[in-house]
C-alpha positions as YAML, in Angstrom:
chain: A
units: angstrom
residues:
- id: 1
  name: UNK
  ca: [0.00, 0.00, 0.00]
- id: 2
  name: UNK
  ca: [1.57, 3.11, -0.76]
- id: 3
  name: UNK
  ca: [2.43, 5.86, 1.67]
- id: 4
  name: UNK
  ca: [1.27, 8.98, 2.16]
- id: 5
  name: UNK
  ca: [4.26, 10.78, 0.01]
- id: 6
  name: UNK
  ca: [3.55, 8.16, -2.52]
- id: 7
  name: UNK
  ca: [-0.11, 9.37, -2.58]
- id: 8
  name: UNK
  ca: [0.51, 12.77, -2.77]
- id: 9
  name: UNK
  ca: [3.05, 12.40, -5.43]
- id: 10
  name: UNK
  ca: [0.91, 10.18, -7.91]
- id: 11
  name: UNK
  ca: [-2.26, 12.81, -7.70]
- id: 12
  name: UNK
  ca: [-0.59, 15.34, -8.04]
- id: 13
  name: UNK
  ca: [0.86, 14.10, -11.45]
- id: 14
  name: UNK
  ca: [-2.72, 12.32, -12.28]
- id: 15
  name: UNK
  ca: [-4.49, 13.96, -15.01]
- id: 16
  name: UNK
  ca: [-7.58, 15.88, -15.22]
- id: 17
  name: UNK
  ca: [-10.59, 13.20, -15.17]
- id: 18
  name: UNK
  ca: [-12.41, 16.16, -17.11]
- id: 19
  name: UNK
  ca: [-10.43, 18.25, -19.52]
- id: 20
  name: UNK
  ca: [-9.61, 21.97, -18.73]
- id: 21
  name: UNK
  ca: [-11.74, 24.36, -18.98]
- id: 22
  name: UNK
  ca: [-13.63, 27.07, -17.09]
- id: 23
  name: UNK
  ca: [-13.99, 23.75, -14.69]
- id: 24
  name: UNK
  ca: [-11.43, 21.17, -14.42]
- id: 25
  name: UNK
  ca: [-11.92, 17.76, -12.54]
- id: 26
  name: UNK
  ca: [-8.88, 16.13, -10.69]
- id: 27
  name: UNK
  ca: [-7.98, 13.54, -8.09]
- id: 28
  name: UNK
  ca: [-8.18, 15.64, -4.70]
- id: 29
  name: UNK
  ca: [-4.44, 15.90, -3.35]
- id: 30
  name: UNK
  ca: [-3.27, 17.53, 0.10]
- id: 31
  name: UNK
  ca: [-2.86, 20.50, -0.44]
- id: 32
  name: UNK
  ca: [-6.36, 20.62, -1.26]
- id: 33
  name: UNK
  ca: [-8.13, 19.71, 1.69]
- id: 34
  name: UNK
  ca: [-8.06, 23.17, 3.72]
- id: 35
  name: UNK
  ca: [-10.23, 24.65, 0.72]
- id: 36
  name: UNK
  ca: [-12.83, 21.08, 0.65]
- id: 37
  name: UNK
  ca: [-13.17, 21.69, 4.89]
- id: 38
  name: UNK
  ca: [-13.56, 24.94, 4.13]
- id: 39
  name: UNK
  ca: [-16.26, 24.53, 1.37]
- id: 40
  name: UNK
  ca: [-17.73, 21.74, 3.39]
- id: 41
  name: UNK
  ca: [-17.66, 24.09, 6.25]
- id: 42
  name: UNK
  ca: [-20.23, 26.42, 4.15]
- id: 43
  name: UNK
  ca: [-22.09, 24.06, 3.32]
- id: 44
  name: UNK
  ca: [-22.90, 22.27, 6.55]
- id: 45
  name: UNK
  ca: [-21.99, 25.07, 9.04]
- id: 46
  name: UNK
  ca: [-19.47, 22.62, 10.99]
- id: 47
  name: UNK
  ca: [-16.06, 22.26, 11.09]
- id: 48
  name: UNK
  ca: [-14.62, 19.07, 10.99]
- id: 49
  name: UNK
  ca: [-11.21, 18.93, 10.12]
- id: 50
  name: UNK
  ca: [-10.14, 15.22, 11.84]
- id: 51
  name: UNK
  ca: [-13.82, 13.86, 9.30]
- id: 52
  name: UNK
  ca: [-11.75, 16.00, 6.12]
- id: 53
  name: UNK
  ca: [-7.50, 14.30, 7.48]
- id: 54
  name: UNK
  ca: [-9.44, 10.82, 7.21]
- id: 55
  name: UNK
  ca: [-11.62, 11.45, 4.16]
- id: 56
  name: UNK
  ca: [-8.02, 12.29, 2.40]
- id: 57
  name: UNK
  ca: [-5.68, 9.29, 4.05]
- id: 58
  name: UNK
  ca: [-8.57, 7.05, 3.44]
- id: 59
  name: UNK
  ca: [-10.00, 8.25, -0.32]
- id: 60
  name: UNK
  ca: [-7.52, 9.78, -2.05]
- id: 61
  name: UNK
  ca: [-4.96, 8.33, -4.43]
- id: 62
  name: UNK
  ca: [-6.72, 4.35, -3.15]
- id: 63
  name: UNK
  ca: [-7.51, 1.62, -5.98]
- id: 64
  name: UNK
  ca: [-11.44, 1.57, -6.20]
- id: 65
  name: UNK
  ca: [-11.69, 4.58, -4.03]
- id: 66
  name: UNK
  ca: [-12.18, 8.40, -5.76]
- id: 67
  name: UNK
  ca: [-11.57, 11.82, -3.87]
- id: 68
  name: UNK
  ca: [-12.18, 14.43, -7.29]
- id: 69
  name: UNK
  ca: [-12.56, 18.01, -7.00]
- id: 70
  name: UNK
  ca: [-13.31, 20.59, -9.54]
- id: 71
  name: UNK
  ca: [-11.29, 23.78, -9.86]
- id: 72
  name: UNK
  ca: [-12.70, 26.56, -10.93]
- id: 73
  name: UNK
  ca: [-10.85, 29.35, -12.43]
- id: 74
  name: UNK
  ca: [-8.22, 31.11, -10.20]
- id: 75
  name: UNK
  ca: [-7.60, 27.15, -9.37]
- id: 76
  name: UNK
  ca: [-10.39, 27.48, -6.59]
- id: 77
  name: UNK
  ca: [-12.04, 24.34, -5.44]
- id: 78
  name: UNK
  ca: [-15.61, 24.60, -6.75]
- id: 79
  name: UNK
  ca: [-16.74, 21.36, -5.33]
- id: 80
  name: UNK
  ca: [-15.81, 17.39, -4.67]
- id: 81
  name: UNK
  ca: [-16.91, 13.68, -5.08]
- id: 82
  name: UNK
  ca: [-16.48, 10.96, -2.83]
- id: 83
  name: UNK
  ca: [-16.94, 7.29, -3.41]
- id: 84
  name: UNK
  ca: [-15.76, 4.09, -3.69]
- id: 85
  name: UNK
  ca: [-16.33, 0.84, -5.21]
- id: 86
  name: UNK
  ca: [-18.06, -1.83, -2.60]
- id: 87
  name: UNK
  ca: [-18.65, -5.44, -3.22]
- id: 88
  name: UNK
  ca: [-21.05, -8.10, -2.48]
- id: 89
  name: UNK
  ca: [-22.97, -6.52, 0.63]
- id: 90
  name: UNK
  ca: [-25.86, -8.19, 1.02]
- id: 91
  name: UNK
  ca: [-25.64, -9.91, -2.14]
- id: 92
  name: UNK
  ca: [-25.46, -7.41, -4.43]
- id: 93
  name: UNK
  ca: [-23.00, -7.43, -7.11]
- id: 94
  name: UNK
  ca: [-19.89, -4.78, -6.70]
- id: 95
  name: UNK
  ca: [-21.30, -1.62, -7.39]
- id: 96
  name: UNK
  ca: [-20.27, 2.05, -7.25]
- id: 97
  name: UNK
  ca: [-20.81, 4.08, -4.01]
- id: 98
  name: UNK
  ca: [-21.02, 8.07, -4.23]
- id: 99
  name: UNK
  ca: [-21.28, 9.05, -0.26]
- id: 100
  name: UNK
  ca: [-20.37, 12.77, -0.20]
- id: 101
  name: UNK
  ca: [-20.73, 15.78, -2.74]
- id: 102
  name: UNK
  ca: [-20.36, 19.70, -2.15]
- id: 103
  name: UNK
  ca: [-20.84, 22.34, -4.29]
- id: 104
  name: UNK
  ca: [-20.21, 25.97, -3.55]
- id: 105
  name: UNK
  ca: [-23.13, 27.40, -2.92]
- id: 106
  name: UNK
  ca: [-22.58, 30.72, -4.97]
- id: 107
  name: UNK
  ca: [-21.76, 28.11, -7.79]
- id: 108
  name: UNK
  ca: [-24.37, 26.35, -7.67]
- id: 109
  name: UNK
  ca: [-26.81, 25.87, -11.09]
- id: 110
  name: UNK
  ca: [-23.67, 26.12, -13.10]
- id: 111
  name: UNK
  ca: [-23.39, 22.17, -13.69]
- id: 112
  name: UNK
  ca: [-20.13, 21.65, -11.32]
- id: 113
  name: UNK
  ca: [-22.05, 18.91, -9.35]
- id: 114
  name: UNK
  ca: [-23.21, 17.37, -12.46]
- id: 115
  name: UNK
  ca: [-20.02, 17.40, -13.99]
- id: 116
  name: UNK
  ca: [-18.33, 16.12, -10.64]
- id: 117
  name: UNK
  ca: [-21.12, 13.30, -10.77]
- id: 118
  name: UNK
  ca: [-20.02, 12.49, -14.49]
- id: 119
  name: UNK
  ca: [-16.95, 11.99, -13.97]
- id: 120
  name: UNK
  ca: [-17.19, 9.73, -10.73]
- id: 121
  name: UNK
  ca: [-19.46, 7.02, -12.87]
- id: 122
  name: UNK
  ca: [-17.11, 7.50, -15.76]
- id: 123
  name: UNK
  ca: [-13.90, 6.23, -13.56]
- id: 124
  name: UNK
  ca: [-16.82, 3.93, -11.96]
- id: 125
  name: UNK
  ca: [-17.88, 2.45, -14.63]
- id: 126
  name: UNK
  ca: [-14.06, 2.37, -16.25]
- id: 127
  name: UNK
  ca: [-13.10, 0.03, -13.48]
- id: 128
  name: UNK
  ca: [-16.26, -2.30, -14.17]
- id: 129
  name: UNK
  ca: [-18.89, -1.65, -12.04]
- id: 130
  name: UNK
  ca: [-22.50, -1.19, -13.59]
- id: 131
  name: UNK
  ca: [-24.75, 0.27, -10.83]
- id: 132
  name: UNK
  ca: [-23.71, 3.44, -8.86]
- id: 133
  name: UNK
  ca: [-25.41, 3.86, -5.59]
- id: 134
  name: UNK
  ca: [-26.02, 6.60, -2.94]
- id: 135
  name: UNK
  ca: [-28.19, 7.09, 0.36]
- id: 136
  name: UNK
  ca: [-29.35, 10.53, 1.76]
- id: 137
  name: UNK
  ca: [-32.12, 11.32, 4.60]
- id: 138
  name: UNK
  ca: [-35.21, 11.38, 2.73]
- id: 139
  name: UNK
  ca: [-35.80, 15.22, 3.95]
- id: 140
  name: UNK
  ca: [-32.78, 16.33, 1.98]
- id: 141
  name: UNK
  ca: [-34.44, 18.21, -0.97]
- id: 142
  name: UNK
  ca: [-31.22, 19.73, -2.24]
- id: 143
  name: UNK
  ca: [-29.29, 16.38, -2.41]
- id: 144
  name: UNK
  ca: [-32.44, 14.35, -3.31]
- id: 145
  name: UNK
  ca: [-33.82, 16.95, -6.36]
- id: 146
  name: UNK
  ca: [-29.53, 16.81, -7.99]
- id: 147
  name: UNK
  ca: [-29.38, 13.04, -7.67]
- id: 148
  name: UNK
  ca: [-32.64, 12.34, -9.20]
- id: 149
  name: UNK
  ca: [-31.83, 14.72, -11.73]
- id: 150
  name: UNK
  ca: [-28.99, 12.87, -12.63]
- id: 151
  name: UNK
  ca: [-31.04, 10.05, -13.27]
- id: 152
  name: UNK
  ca: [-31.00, 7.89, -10.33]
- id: 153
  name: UNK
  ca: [-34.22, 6.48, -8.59]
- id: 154
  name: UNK
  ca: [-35.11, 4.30, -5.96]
- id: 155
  name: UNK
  ca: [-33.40, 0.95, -6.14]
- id: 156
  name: UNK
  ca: [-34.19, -2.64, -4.80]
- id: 157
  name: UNK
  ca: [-32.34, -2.44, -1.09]
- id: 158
  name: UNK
  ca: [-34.09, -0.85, 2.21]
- id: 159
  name: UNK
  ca: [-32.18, 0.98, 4.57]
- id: 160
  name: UNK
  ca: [-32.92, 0.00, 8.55]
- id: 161
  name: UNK
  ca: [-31.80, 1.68, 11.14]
- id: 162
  name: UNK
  ca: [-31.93, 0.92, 14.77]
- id: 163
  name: UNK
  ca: [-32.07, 3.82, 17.69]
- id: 164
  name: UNK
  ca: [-28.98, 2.65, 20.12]
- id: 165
  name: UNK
  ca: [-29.55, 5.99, 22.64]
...
């Protein structure tokens, strides 16, 4: 498994996923994550800057797992894509997994999720998988109005939960 320098120093030499343009779509590498908390910061109103170390050690530059961002002009981070390629949970066939997404917020409507989104099923589907999942609280409107919009529905698993408090 390689290291962290390792990491660093193959995303930082990966190509865009996207081409350049007014928006360009890249692995994530270190020196981005102060501008993702940040952005995530917006978005949520938290901090969480030991959720955004892990996120990066754990997501980016990993076989089967994707950390992207899109840079804006001025190389600002615009937004990011999580996810990861899981396998035979519950017997489902190995499938793509898309568990976090920010946009900025004053970016918004300008098609950086969508293009993030794209590009995430596009390396997906390059490594083989053929179903790309998500899960979101069923009162998120925001999250629930882009996904659908990108074309994904309801599929054939049911999430439980159990209250442990």
């Amino acid at each position: 498994m390689p290291n962290s320098e390792t990491r660093e120093r193959t995303a930082s030499v990966s190509p865009p996923v996207s081409p350049p343009g007014e928006l360009a779509i890249r692995p994530a590498v270190q020196a981005d994550m102060r501008a993702v908390r940040a952005l995530d910061g917006r978005i949520t109103g938290l901090d969480k800057p030991d959720y955004w170390r892990e996120m990066y050690r754990r997501y980016g530059g990993q076989d089967g797992r994707y950390f992207l961002v899109a840079e804006g002009e001025g190389k600002s981070i615009a937004g990011f894509v999580i996810g990861e390629i899981r396998a035979w949970e519950f017997g489902s066939p190995p499938s793509g997994w898309v568990f976090a997404i920010g946009v900025d917020p004053d970016g918004r409507l300008n098609k950086v999720g969508t293009k993030l989104f794209a590009d995430i099923c596009r390396l997906l589907k390059a490594a083989g998988v053929e179903t790309v999942r998500t899960m979101l609280g069923r009162d998120d409107e925001l999250n629930m109005t882009f996904f659908r919009s990108q074309g994904m529905m309801g599929g054939p698993f049911i999430q439980l939960e159990k209250d442990l408090s």
